[in-house]
C-alpha positions in Angstrom: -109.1 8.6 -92.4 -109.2 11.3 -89.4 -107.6 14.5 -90.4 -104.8 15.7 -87.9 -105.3 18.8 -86.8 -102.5 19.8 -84.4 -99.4 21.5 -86.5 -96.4 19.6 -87.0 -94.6 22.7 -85.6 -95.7 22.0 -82.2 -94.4 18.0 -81.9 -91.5 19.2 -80.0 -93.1 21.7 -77.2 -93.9 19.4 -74.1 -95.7 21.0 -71.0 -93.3 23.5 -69.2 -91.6 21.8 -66.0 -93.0 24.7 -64.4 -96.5 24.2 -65.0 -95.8 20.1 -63.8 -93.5 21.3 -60.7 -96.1 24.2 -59.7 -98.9 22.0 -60.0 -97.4 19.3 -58.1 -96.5 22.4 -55.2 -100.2 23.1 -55.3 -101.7 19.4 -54.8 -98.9 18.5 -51.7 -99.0 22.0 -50.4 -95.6 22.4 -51.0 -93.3 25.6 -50.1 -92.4 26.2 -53.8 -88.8 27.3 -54.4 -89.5 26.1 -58.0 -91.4 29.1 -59.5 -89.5 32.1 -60.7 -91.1 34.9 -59.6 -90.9 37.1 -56.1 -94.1 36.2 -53.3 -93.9 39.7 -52.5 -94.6 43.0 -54.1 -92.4 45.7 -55.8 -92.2 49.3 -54.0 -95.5 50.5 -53.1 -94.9 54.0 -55.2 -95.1 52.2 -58.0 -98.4 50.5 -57.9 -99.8 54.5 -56.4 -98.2 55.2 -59.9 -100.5 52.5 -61.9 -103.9 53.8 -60.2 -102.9 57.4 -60.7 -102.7 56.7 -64.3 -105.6 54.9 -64.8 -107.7 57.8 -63.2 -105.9 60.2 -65.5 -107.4 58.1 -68.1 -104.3 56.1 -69.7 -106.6 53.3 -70.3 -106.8 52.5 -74.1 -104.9 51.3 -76.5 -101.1 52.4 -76.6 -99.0 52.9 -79.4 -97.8 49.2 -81.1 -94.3 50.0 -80.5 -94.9 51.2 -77.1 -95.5 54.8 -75.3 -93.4 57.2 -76.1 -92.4 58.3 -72.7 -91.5 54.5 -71.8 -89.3 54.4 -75.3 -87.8 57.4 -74.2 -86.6 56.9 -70.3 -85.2 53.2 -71.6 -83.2 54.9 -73.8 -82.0 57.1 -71.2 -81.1 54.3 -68.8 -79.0 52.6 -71.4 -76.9 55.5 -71.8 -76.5 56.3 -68.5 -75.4 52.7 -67.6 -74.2 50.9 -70.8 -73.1 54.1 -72.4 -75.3 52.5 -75.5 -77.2 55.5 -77.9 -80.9 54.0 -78.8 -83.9 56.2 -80.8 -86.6 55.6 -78.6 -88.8 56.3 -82.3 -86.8 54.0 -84.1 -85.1 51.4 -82.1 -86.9 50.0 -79.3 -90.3 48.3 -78.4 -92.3 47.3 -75.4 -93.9 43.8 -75.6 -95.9 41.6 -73.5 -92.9 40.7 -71.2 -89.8 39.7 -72.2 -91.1 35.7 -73.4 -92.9 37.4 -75.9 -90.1 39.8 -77.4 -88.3 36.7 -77.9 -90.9 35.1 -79.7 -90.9 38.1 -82.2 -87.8 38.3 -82.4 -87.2 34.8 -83.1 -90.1 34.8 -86.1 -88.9 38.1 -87.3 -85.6 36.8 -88.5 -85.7 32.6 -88.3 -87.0 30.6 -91.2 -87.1 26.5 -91.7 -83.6 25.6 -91.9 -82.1 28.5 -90.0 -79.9 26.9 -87.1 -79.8 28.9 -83.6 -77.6 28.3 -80.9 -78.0 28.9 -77.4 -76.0 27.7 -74.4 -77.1 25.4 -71.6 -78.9 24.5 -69.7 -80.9 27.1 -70.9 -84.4 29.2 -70.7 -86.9 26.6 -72.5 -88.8 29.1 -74.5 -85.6 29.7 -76.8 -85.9 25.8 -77.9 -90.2 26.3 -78.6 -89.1 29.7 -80.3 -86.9 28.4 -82.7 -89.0 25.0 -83.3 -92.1 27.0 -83.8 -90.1 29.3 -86.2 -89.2 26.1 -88.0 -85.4 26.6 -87.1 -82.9 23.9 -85.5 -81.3 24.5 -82.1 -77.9 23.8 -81.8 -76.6 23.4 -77.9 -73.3 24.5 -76.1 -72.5 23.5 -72.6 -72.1 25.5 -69.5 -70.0 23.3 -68.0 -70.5 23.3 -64.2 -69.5 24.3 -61.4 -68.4 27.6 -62.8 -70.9 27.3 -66.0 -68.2 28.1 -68.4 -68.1 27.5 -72.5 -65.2 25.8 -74.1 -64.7 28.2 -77.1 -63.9 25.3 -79.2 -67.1 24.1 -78.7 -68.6 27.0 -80.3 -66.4 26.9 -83.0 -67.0 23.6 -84.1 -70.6 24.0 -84.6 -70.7 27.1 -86.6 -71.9 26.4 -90.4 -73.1 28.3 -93.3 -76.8 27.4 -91.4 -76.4 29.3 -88.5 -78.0 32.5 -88.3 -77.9 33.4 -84.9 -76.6 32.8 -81.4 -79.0 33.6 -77.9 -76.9 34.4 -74.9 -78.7 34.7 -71.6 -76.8 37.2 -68.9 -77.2 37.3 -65.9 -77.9 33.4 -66.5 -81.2 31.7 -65.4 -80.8 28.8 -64.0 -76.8 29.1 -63.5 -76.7 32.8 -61.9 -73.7 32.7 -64.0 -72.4 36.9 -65.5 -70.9 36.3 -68.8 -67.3 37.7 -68.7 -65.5 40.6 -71.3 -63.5 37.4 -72.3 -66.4 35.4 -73.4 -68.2 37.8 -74.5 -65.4 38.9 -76.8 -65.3 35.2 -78.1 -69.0 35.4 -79.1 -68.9 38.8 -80.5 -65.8 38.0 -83.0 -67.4 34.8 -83.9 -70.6 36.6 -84.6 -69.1 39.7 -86.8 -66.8 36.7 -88.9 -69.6 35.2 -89.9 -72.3 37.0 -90.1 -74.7 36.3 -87.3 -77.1 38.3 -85.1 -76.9 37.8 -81.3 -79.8 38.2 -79.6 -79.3 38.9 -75.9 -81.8 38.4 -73.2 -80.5 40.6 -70.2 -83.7 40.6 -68.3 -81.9 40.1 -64.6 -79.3 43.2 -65.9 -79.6 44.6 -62.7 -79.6 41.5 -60.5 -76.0 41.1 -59.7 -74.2 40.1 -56.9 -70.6 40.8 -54.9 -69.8 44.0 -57.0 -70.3 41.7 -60.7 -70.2 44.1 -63.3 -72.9 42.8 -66.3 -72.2 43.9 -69.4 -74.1 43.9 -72.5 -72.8 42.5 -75.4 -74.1 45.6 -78.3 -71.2 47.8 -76.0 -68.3 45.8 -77.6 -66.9 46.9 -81.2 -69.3 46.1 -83.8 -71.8 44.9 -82.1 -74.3 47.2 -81.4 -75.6 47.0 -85.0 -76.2 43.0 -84.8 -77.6 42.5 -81.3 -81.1 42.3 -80.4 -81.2 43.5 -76.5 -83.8 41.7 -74.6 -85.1 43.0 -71.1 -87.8 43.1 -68.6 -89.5 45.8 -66.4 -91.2 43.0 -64.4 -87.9 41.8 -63.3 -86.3 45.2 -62.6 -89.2 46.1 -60.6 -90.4 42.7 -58.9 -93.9 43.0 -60.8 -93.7 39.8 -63.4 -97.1 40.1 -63.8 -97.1 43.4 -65.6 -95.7 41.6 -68.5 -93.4 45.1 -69.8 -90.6 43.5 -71.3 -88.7 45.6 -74.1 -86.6 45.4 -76.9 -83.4 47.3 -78.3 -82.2 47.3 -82.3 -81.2 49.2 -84.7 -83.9 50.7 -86.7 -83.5 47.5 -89.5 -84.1 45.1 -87.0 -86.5 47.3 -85.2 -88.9 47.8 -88.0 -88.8 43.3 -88.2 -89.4 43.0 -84.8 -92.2 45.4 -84.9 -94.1 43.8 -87.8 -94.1 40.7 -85.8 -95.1 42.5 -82.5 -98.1 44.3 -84.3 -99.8 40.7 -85.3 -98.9 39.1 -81.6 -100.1 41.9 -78.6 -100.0 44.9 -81.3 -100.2 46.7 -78.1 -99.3 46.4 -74.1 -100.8 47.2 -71.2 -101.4 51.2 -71.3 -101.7 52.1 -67.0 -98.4 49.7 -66.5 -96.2 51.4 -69.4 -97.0 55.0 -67.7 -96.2 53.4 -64.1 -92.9 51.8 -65.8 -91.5 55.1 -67.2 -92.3 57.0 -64.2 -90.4 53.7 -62.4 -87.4 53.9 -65.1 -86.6 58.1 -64.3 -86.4 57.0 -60.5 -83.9 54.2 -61.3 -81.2 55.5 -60.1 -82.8 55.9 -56.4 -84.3 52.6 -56.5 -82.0 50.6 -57.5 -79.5 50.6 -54.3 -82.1 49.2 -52.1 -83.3 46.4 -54.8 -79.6 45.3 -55.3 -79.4 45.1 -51.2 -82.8 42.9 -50.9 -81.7 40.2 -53.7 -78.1 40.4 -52.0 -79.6 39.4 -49.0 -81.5 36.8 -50.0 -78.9 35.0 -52.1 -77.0 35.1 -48.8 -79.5 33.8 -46.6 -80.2 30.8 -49.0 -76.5 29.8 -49.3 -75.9 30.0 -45.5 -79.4 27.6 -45.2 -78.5 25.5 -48.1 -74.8 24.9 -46.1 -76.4 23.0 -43.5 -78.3 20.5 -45.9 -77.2 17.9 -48.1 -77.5 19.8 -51.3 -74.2 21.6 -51.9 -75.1 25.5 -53.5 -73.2 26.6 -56.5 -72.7 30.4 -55.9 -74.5 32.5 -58.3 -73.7 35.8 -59.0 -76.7 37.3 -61.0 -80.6 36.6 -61.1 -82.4 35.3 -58.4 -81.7 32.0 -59.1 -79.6 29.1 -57.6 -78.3 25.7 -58.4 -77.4 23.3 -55.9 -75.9 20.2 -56.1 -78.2 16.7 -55.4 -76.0 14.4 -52.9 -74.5 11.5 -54.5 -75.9 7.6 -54.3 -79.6 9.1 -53.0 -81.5 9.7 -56.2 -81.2 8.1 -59.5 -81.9 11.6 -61.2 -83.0 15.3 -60.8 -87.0 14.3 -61.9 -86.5 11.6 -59.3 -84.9 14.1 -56.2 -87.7 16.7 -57.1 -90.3 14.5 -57.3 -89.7 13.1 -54.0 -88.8 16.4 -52.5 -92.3 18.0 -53.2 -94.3 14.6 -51.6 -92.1 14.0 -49.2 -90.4 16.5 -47.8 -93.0 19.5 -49.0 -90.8 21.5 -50.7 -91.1 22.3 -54.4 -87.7 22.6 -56.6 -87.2 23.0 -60.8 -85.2 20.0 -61.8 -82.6 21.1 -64.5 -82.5 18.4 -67.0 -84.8 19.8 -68.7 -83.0 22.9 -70.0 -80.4 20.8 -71.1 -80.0 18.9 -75.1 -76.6 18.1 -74.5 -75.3 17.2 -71.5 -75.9 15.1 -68.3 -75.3 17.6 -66.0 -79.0 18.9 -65.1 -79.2 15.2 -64.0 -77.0 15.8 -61.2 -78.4 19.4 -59.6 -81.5 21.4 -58.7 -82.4 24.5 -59.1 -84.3 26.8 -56.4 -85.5 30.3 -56.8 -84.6 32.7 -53.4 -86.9 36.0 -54.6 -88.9 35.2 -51.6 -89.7 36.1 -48.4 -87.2 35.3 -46.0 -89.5 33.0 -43.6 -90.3 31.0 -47.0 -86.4 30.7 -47.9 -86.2 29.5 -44.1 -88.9 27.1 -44.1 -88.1 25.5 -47.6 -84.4 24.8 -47.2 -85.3 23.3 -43.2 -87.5 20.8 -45.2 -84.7 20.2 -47.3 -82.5 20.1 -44.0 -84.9 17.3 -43.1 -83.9 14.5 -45.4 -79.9 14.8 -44.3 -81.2 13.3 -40.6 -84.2 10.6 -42.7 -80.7 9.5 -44.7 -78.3 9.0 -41.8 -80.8 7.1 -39.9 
């Protein structure tokens, strides 16, 4: 009898949608709206900053947790703009990106048995996170168009077996803030029974129309049971740094950390100096950031109004779902599918991110950090199938 040697753990993990949508962009020569990352760089005095400290010789090995300089100017933004008090010694931890401080995070603290919930459609490395930890998702809908939770829902599904909730704000795929209101919901639920929240806020500064975001470890007891989740890549347009960080309180820190030391134990050293250096100019960079995404979410919304696909307006992230006409496609695989062999233009179809409900079915969802002649292009191939229908 042949042994089987691929882990049981790993029978739910499929291929990622993007890998299948981003290799299907590649073969038809496709403009690819699908793949969440900018086509352009971050500000040029940042990458100066990377070279500068590689020739003054940051080139080894950093600390596990992270250097200390990068610990420390995190912790200053999040006083400055959440009012939140972290120990850059004791209480937070750069990691390979954000993906892989949830993975840590998730292995630090779920065991078999352990139920999770997150809130769909959501990002699929929470579901191969908790599967690979040996814990059991449990799903509540963002109900569309405005992607709100019914708090009944959430109620319902809490147990004795649930150890923790994700949240994801600002929302990838939706573009959906989490309100004080439901934010409050989840926090009370959380403190009643016991649970950790573990808060992935790597688009914090991605907002939209004067959206306030607000992190959940600001409301009353919180601070003490959330695991913060962010990303330097996203703040600075440079995903493929992979500086993503984490926020605790030393307990959950020191978890985290023991996880973290047998995964990257350590992150790129040039990148962390160029990210502090990045973090104590935030301040200055940030207006000018804010108005780039701003414009581009309103360029792809006034495109996407002359096509068939209706936008749903998102107000964080640099994402946007749009609505797939009625009595064309059978299905959101089907409508991408076509879109990227037809019509040349790559999309993400939802469905995917969703356990639950039927909803991913009916929508798309396009990524707009992109030059502005690719946003134009892309949504005027998608302008194309409105005249091939009415023919």
């Amino acid at each position: 009898m042949r042994k089987e040697y691929e882990s049981g753990r790993i029978a739910g993990i499929r291929e990622s949608i993007f890998t299948t949508m981003s290799r299907l962009a590649f073969e038809y020569k496709a403009i690819n709206l699908g793949q969440g990352f900018p086509d352009f760089n971050g500000p040029e005095w940042l990458i100066n900053e990377v070279l500068n400290s590689m020739k003054k010789g940051h080139n080894q090995y950093a600390p596990s947790p992270g250097i200390f300089s990068l610990r420390k100017a995190i912790a200053q933004v999040e006083k400055k703009y959440y009012d939140l008090n972290w120990n850059p010694e004791t209480e937070i931890t750069i990691t390979a990106g954000a993906t892989e401080a949830l993975f840590c995070t998730v292995q630090a603290f779920i065991q078999p048995g352990d139920e999770v919930i997150i809130f769909e459609p959501y990002y699929d490395a929470y579901i191969a996170d908790i599967l690979l930890a040996g814990g059991k998702p449990i799903t509540i809908t963002l109900h569309k168009p405005d992607f709100k939770f019914f708090a009944e829902d959430l109620f319902k599904v809490i147990t004795p077996a649930v150890k923790m909730i994700i949240i994801n704000t600002p929302h990838n795929p939706s573009g959906k803030i989490f309100n004080y209101e439901e934010l409050d919901i989840i926090s009370k639920i959380a403190i009643e029974n016991e649970l950790l929240v573990v808060s992935d806020e790597v688009y914090e500064f991605m907002t939209f129309d004067d959206k306030q975001h607000i992190p959940i470890a600001t409301l009353n007891g919180m601070r003490d049971r959330t695991i913060t989740i962010s990303s330097a890549g996203k703040t600075f347009g440079m995903t493929g740094w992979k500086i993503g960080f984490v926020c605790a309180n030393e307990k959950l820190t020191n978890a985290i950390r023991r996880v973290h030391q047998w995964t990257t134990f350590a992150v790129n050293t040039p990148m962390q100096h160029a990210v502090a250096y990045g973090f104590s100019n935030l301040e200055d960079y940030l207006p000018e950031f804010r108005k780039i995404y701003q414009h581009k979410r309103d360029l792809i919304i006034k495109e996407l109004r002359s096509t068939l696909f209706k936008p749903i307006i998102p107000y964080g992230s640099y994402f946007i779902m749009v609505e797939i006409p009625d009595g064309i496609f059978f299905d959101d695989y089907t409508c991408a599918v076509e879109l990227v062999k037809t019509y040349g233009i790559a999309t993400i179809p939802p469905s995917v991110f969703y356990s639950n409900s039927n909803e991913g079915k009916t929508m798309l969802r396009l990524c707009f950090a992109k030059q502005d002649e690719t946003i134009i292009e892309g949504i005027d191939r998608l302008r194309r199938l409105r005249f091939d229908k009415n023919d």
